[in-house]
N, C-alpha and C positions, 0 to 999 in steps of 0.2 A: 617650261623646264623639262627636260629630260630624264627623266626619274621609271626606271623599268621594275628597280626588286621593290618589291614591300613599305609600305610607310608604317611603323605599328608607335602608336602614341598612347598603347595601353595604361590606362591609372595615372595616367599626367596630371589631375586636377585641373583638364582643362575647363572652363566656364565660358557660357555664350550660345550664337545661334550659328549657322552656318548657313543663314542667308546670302549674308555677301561674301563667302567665301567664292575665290575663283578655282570653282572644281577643272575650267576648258585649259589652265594654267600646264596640268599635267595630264595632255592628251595620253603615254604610255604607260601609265600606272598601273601597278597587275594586282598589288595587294594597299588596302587597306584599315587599319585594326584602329578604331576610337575606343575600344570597350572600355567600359566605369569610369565616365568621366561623369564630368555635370553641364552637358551640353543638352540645350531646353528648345522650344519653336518646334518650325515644321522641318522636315526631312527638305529642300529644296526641289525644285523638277530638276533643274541644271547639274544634279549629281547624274544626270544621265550621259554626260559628254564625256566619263570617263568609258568609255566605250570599250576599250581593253581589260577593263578591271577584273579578275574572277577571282577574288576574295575581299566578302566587304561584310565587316563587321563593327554593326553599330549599338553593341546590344551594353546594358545596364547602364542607361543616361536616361532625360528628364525629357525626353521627345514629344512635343503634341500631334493633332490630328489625326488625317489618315495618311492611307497607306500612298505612298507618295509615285507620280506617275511616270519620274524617272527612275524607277529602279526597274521595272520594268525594259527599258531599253538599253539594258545592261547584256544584252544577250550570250557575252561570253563570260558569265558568272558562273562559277562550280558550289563558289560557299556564299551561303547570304544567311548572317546571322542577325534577325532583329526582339531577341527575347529581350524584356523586360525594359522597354522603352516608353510605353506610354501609350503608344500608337491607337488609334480607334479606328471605325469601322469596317469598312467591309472587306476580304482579300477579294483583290479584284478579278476578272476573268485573263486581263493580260497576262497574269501569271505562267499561266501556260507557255508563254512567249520563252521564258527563259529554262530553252530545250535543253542544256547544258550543266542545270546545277545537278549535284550530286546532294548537297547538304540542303537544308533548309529548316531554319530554326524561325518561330514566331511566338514562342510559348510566354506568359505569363503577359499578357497584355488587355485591352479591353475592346478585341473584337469583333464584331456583331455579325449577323445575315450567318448564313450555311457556307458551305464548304465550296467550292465554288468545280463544276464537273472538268472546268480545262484542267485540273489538278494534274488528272492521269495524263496531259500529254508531258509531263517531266518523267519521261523513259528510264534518263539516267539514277534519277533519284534513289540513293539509299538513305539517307538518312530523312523523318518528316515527324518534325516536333510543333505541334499546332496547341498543345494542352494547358490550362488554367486562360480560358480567353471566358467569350461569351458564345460561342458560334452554336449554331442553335438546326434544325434541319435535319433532314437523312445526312449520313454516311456515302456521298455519291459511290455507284457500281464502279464506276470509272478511274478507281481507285487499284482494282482489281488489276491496273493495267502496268503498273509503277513494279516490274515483275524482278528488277535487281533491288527493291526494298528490302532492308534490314532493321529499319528500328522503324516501328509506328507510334506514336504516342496522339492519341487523340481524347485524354482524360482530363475530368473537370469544366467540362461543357455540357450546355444542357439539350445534347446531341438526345433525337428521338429515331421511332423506328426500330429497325431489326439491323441485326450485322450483316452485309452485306455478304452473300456466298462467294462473290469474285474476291474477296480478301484470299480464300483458300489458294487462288491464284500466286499468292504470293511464294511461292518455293524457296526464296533464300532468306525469308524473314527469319529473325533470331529474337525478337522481342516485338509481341501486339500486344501494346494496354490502353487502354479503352476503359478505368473507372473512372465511377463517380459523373454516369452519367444519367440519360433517361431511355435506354434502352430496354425495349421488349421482344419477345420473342422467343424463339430455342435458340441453340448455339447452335453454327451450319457444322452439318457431319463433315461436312469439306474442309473444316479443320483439321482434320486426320493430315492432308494431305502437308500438312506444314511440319516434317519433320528436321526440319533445322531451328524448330523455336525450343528454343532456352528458359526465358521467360515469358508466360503464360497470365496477365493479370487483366482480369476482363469484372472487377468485383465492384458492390455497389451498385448496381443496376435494377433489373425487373425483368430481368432472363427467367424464361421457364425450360421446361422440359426437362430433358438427360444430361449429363456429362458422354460426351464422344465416345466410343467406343475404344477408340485408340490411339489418346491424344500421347501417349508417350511409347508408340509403337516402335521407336526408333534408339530409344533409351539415351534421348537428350533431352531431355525437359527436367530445368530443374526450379524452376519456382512457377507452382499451379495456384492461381489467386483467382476465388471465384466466390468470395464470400461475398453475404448478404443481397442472396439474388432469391428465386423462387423454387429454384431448384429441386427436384424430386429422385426416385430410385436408387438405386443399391450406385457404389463407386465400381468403374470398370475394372475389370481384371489387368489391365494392361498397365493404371495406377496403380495400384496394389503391388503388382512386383515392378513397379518403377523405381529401381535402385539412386540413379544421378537425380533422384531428389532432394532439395537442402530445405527447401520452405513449401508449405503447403496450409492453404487456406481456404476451409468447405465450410467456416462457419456461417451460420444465419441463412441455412435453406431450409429444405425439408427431406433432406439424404436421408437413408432409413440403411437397414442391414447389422448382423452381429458385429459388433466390434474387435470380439479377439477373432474374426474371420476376413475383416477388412482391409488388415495391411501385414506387410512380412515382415523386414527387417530390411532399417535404408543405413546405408553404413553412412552417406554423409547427412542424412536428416540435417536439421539446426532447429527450425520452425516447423509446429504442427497444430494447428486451430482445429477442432471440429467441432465446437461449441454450438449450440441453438439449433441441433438435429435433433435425430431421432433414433439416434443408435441405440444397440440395445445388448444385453448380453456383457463378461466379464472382461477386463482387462486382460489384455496378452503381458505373458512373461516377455515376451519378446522385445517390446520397448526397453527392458534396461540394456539393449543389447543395441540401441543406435547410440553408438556411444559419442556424438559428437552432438547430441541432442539439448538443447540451453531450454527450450521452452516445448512445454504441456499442458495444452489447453483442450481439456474435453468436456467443458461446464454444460449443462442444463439439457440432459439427454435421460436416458434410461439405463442408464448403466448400474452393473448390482455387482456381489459378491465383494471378497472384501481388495482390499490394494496389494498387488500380488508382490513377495517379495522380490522379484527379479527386477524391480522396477529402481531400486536403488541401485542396480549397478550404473547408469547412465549419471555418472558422479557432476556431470559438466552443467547440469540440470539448474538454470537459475530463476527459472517461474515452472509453478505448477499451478494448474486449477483446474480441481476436478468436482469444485462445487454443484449443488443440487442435482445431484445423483440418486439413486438407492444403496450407497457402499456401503459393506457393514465392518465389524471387526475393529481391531483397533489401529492406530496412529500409527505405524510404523519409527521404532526407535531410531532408524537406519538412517530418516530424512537428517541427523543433527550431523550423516557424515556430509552432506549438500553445501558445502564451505560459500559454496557461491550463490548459493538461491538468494533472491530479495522479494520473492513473493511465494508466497502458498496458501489457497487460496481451499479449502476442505467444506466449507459452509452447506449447510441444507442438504446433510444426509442423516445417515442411522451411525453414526461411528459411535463405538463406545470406549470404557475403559478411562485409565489417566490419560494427560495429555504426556508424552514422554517429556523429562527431565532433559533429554539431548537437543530438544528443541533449543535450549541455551547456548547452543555451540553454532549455531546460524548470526555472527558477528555483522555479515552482509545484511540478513534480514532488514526488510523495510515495511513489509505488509504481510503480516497475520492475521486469517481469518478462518479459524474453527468455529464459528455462530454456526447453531441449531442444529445440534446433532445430540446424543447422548451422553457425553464427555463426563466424569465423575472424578471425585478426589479434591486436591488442591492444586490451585494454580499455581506450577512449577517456579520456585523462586529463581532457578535457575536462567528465567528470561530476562531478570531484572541485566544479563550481560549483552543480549542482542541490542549495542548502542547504536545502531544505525536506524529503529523501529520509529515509522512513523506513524504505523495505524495498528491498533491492535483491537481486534474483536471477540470474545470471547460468549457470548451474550448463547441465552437460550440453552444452556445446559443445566446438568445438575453439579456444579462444580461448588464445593463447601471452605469450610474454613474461612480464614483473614483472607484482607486484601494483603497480598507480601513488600513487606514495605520494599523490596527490591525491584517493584515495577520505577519507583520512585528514583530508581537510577537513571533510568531511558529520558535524558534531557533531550532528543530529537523530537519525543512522543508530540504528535500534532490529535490525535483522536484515540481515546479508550471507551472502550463499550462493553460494561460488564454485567448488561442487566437481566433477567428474571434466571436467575439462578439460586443460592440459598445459602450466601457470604454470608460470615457473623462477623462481632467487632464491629471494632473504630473505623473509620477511615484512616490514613495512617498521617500523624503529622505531616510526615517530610514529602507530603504531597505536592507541597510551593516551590519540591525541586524541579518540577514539569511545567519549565516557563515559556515551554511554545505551544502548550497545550492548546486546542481549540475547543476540542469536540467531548463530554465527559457525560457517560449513562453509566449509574449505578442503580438504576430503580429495578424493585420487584427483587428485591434481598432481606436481608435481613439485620442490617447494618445498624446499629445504634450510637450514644452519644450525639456529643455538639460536633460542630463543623469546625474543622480546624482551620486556628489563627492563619497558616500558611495560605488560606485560599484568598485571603487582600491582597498574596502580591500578583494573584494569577492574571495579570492583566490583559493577557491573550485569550481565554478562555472568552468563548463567545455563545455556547450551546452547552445549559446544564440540564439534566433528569436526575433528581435523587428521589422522586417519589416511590411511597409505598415499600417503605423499611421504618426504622425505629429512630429515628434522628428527630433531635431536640434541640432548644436554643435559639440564638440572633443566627441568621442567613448571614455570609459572608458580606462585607461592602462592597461588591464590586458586581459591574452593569450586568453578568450574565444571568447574577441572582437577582439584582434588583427589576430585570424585564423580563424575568422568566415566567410563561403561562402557571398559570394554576395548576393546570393538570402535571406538570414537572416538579411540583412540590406538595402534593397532595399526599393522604394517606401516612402520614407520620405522627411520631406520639406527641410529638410539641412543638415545633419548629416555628417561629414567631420573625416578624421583621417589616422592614414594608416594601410588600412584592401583592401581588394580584392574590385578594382569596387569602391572605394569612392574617393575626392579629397582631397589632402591634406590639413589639417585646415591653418587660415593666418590669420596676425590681427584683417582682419576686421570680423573674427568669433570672438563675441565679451566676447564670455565665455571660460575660462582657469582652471584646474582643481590645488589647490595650496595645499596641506594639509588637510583643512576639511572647510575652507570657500571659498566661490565664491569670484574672484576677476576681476572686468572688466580692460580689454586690452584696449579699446578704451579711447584715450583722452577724447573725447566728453562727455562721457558717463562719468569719472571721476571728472568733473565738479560737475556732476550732479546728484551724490550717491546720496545726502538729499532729493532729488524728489523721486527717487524710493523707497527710504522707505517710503514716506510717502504712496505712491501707494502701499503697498500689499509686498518691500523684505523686508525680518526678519534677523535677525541673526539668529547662529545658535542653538539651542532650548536644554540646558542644567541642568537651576533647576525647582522646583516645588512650587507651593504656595498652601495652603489652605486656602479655605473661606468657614466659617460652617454659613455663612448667607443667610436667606430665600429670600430676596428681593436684589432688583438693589443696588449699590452703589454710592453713589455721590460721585465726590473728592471736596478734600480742595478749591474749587473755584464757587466762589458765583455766579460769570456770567457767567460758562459752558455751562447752561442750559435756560438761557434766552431768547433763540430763540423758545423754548417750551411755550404755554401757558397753557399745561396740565402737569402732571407729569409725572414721571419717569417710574411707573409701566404699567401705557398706553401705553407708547411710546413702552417699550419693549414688553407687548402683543401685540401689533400692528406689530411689525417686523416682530417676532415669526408666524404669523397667516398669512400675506402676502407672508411670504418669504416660508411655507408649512413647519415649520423647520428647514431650511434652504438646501431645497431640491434643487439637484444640479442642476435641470433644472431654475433655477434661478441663476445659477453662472457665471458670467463675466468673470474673472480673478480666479487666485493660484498662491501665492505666497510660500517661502519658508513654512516660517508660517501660514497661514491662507490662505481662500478662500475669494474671495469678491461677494456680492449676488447683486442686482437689487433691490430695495423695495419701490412698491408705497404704502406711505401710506394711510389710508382712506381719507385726506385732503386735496388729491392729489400731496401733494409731493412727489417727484422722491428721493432717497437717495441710498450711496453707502455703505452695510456695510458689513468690512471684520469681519468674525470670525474665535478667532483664534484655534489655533489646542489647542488637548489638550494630554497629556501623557495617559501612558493606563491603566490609575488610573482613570482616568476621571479630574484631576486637569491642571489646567492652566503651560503649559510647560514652559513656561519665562516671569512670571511675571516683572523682571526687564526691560527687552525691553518692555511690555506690558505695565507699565507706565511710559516710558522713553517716552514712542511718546508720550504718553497722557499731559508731562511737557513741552515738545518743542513746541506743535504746539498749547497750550492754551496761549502760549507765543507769538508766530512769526506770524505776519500777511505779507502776501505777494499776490499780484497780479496770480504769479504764481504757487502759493504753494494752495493745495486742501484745503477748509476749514473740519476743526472740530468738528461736530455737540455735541457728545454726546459718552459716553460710559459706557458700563456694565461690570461689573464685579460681575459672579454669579457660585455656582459652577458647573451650567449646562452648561451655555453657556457666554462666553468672549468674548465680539467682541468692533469695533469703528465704529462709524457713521459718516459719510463723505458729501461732497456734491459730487452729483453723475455727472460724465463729461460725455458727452453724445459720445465723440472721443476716451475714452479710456484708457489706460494708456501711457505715455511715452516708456515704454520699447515695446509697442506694436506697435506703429510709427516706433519708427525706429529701430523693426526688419523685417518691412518691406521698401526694395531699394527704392521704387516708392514713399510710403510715406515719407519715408525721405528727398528723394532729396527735395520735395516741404517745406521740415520743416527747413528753413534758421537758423541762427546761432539767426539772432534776436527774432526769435519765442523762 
């Protein structure tokens, strides 16, 4: 047949072999395109009769053997695409043979033997894609000779040796990358001589020596990838004010030099790695000033002083990491304007101070990691909004207070790590709202109580530590506590169950986990349900109420308040102002529902007032229990029952005012043996 333009059967779903295809059929055929089909076997020899052919693309199909011996005698081939076919062994020497291609793709196939030296008589060659094979051998000189080359790609082979100096030869190359191999040596200073490359990635290796002196002499070079090599000495000055820089990667040498001396300002920066050196000296202002900068990565160097503020002007900024450093100072409030970061990465410095509060305003966040630094305060409830957080580390600080049940919002959360810090309280119920959790350290706190009901449903949690806090009780049922080592549960005031190292729970462990409320085991204790609620347990916390009013509420009862001889609004600024907010260093007791604080007032009265939690609307979680007690005990007067001072209902803050027992609560008696014993039946 007579057939001159193009055959292209691109993505046809063709299947089969092209054995018996009759290639001799169409002696004048100039192009032909099989790409992504599911054509399997050998490449035939008799595809050699298309003798006019000069575009033959046979690439993403199911092809065996080698390299086949009619392609080859294709002589007037320009394009010969055979990436991701299958193909094995060796590229042959006839290669050479085809003087005429310009293109030549073979990339992701399997291979073998070295590179073969008739390479360099393809003159015409600009295009030479050889990478993800197995080709193994020097880099032939003779490569040096391909002098209209433009793209080299010889990465992901386990190419040895040194780079060949005749590469330098290459004058119109615009991209050499060459990772991800077993190259050794220096890098030839005849790289200078290629100032038409653009992209520069030569990373992954076993390069020693310098970086060139003037690899961007021409001020086109715009992505330098040169990490994880052996690399030593200060960076050239020709890098440094290399402005048509977009990505640059020096991580995992051994570069050295000041760092606010090492680079200017690259107006189109994007990517900057210089992780695993050895820089030294404070950050430049100057970085918030590449404003098209998305990533900051200068982890595990010597960097000091603290994080300068000019560094928040680079708004576009969506990773940072500038962990194990020496930085000191504190957190910058200005990251919460970083709309776009999903990573920030501060770990294994001196930072001190709160974590900022703005850190909540990072909705993109996906990885937080302030671990081991000095970080002090409470842990901003304001992250309970960062819904996208899938790791959060907080661990190795002095960071106080509750765990805020607002973490418990972050249903993404895959890993929380909050351990040797000096947390008090409960764990917080609504912990079983983190049901993709995996990875959970609270040890080396100060954490007490039982383990809540919620952790049965965590069926994803795979990795617990709660050792070495104040936690008591049956171990949750489920595998990550029942296989957890000993040493993850060790160091607690009572924790019983059957895990490795603990005693088995019995009666008089007086908490049982039953569905989704607490039920006490002990007689004694069953008596005596109406006492601990009125101490501080709640039920469990299901609806919501709204109150759009400004001031306290009174209820329906004339004598509530009678004990007051001032009013309502005192009394609660009074709380408010004593109690510092109701700051947790003022907290007694936590109960299911609420915390109970200490509060003297200015009159010198002592009072106990619990406030209760609230949903993470900010509204009051169960209003119907919240005035269930408030109807019971303006009713019930008993000797042994607490009295009821007073209560608010506002939509800041919901609490009840008590009279304050200077001994404690009941449940606090007797869960301890000693006290008990002395607490007779008639008490």
């Amino acid at each position: 047949m007579l057939i001159e333009s193009p055959v292209n059967l691109t993505s046809y779903g063709l299947r089969g072999t092209l054995s018996n295809f009759k290639f001799s059929a169409f002696p004048y055929l100039l192009g032909l395109d099989l790409f992504n089909n599911s054509l399997y076997g050998t490449i035939p020899s008799h595809i050699g009769s298309l003798w006019r052919l000069t575009y033959l693309r046979l690439s993403a199909n199911h092809f065996s053997g080698s390299f086949s011996s009619g392609i080859y005698q294709l002589i007037n081939l320009r394009t010969l695409y055979m990436s991701r076919t299958q193909i094995a062994g060796s590229i042959p020497q006839e290669i050479g043979l085809l003087s005429s291609l310009n293109e030549l793709s073979l990339y992701t196939n399997n291979l073998t033997c070295s590179i073969p030296p008739s390479i360099g008589n393809l003159s015409s060659l600009k295009i030479l894609w050889l990478h993800e094979n197995m080709l193994s051998g020097h880099i032939p000189s003779t490569i040096g000779n391909l002098t209209k080359l433009k793209m080299l790609v010889l990465s992901q082979n386990p190419l040895y040796g040194s780079i060949p100096t005749e590469i330098g030869n290459l004058v119109n190359l615009w991209a050499l990358i060459i990772r991800e191999t077993q190259l050794t040596g220096s890098i030839p200073p005849r790289l200078n001589n290629l100032t038409r490359v653009a992209v520069l990635s030569i990373g992954e290796n076993k390069l020693t020596g310098h970086l060139p002196e003037n690899l961007c002499f021409s001020g086109v070079l715009e992505w330098l990838v040169v990490d994880n090599n052996n690399l030593t000495g200060n960076i050239p000055k020709s890098i440094k004010t290399c402005s048509s820089l977009s990505r640059i990667r020096l991580d995992g040498n051994q570069l050295f030099g000041n760092i606010s001396e090492e680079f200017g300002v690259f107006p189109n920066l994007v990517y900057i790695d210089l992780s695993r050196n050895n820089f030294y000296g404070e950050l430049s202002q100057q970085w918030g000033k590449c404003h098209k900068l998305t990533s900051l990565r200068m982890s595990i160097n010597n960097i000091s002083g603290e994080i300068p503020p000019g560094l928040v002007e680079a708004t576009r900024l969506s990773r940072i990491d500038l962990s194990s450093n020496h930085l000191v100072g504190e957190i910058p409030a200005k990251f919460g304007t970083f709309v776009s970061l999903f990573e920030l990465n501060l770990y294994d410095n001196q930072l001190s101070g709160h974590i900022p509060q703005e850190l909540g305003r990072l909705t993109n966040l996906e990885k937080l990691n302030l671990s081991t630094n000095n970080l002090s305060g409470s842990i901003p409830r304001g992250l309970g909004n960062c819904s996208k957080l899938l790791f959060l580390n907080l661990s190795n600080n002095r960071l106080g207070d509750s765990i805020p049940v607002e973490l418990c919002q972050i249903r993404s959360l895959q890993s929380l790590d909050l351990c040797y810090n000096v947390l008090l309280g409960k764990i917080p119920p609504l912990i079983g709202a983190l049901g993709k959790l995996e990875t959970l350290n609270l040890s080396h706190n100060k954490l007490y109580g039982t383990m809540p009901s919620a952790f049965d449903d965590m069926l994803s949690l795979t990795t617990v530590d709660v050792s070495f806090n104040l936690l008591e009780g049956p171990l949750p049922n489920i595998k990550a506590f029942r296989e957890a080592p000993f040493e993850a549960l060790q160091g607690n005031k009572g924790l019983c169950g059957n895990a490795t190292g603990l005693e088995a729970c019995t009666p008089d462990k007086v908490v049982r986990k039953k569905g989704k409320k607490l039920v006490l085991l002990d007689a004694l204790l069953g008596v005596l349900l109406f006492s601990l609620m009125v101490l501080g347990f709640c039920t469990a916390l299901h609806k919501k109420v709204k109150n759009t009013t400004n001031e306290p509420r009174q209820v329906n009862n004339e004598n509530l308040f009678a004990i007051w001889s001032y009013d309502g609004k005192m009394v609660y600024e009074n709380i408010i102002e004593v109690t510092e907010d109701f700051n947790a260093k003022h907290c007694v007791g936590e109960g299911g529902c609420g915390s109970v604080c200490r509060a003297s007032l200015p009159n010198g009265q002592v009072v106990a007032v619990k406030k209760l939690h609230t949903s993470f609307n900010g509204e009051l979680a169960d209003p119907k229990s919240f005035m269930s007690e408030i109807n019971a005990l303006t009713k019930i007067r008993h000797r042994n029952i607490v009295k009821l001072y007073g209560y608010c209902s506002h939509p800041r803050h919901s609490f009840l005012v008590y009279e304050f027992l200077q001994g404690g609560s009941l449940g606090k008696v007797l869960s301890s043996e000693e006290q008990a014993v002395e607490f007779d039946w008639i008490k």
